[in-house]
C-alpha positions in Angstrom: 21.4 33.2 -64.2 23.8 30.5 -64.2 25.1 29.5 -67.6 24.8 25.5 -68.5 27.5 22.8 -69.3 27.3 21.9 -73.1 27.0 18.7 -71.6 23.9 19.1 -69.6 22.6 21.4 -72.8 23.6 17.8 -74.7 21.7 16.1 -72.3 18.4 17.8 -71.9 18.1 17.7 -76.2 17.9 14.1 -75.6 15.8 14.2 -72.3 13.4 16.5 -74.8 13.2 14.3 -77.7 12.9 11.0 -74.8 9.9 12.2 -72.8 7.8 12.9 -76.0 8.1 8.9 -76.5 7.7 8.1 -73.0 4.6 10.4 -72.8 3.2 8.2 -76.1 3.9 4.8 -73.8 2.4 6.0 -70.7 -0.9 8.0 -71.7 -3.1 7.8 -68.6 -2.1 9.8 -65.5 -1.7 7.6 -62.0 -1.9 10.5 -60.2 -5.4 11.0 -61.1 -6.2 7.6 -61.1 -5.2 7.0 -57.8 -6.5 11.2 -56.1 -9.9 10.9 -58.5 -10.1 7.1 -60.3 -10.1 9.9 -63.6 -8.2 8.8 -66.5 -6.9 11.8 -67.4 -4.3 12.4 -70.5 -0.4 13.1 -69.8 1.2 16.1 -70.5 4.9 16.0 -68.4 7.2 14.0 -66.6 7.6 13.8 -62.6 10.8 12.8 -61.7 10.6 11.2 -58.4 13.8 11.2 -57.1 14.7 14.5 -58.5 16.4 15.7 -61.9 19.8 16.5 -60.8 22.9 15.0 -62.8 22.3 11.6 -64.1 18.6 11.3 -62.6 17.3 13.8 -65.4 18.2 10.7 -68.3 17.3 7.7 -65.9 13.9 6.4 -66.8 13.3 4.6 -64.1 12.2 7.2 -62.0 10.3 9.4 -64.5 6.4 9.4 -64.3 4.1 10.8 -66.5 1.6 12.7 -64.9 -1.1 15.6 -66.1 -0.6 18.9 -65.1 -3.2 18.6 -61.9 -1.1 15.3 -60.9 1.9 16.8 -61.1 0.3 20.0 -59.1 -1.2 17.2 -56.6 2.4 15.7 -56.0 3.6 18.9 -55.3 0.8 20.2 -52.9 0.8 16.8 -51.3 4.1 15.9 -50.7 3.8 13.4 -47.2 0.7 12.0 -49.2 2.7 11.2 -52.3 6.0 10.0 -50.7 3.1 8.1 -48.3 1.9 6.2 -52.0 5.5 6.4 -54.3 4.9 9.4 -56.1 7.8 11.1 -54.7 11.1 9.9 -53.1 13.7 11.7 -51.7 16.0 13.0 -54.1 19.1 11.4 -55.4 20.2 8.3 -55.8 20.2 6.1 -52.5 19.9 2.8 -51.1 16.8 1.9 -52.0 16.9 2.5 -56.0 15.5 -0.9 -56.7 13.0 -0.8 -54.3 11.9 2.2 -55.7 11.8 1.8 -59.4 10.1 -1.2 -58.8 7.4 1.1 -57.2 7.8 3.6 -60.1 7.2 0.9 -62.7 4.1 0.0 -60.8 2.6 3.0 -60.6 3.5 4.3 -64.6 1.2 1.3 -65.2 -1.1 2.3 -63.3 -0.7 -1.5 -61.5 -1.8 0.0 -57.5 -0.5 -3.0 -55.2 -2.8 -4.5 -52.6 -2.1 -3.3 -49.2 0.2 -5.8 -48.0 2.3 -6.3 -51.2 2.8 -2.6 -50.7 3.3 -2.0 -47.1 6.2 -4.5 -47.3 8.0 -2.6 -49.8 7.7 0.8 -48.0 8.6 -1.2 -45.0 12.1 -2.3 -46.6 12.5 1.4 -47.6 12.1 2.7 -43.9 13.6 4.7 -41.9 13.0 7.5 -44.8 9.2 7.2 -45.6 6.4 7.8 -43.3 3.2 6.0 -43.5 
């Protein structure tokens, strides 16, 4: 097993203490909401752009999710890139666009169809719907 940076061991003590205060904003899983209309408790953070180097800190692309939303995500994956659960990994040319869907969905705010169909459609080539 590869051994870690002090830096990123620096880093993920202060990603640990962060997500237990981001959980404590963001209670209610959107997952759920969205798969089930259940509001079920969070329990973990979805990154969806990925975790690697600076993305692990950078809250705007965390989610908090149960553990059957993060399992959906993961099960689903043209479904939840489809809806902005998931994007493709690192950092891109459509950040804003993206955290702007992010934010959305942490607050469990769903757009209407056409307010989000043109924000997919500025993301395109890369999404699917």
């Amino acid at each position: 097993m590869r051994r870690r940076r002090p830096s990123r061991r620096k880093e993920e003590t202060e990603y640990n203490r962060e997500i237990k205060l981001f959980l404590e904003e963001f209670p209610i899983c959107p997952v759920m909401k969205y798969v089930r209309g259940s509001k079920r408790p969070t329990d973990q953070v979805h990154h969806t752009k990925g975790r690697d180097g600076a993305l692990l800190l950078d809250k705007r692309f965390w989610m908090a999710v149960s553990t059957p939303g993060h399992a959906w995500i993961q099960n689903n994956d043209a479904e939840a890139q489809r809806v902005g659960f998931r994007f493709l990994k690192g950092y891109g040319l459509h950040d804003q666009l993206e955290a702007r869907i992010c934010d959305r969905r942490r607050k469990l705010d769903f757009y209407q169809n056409d307010e989000y169909d043109a924000l997919i459609k500025a993301i395109k080539p890369e999404y699917q719907t």
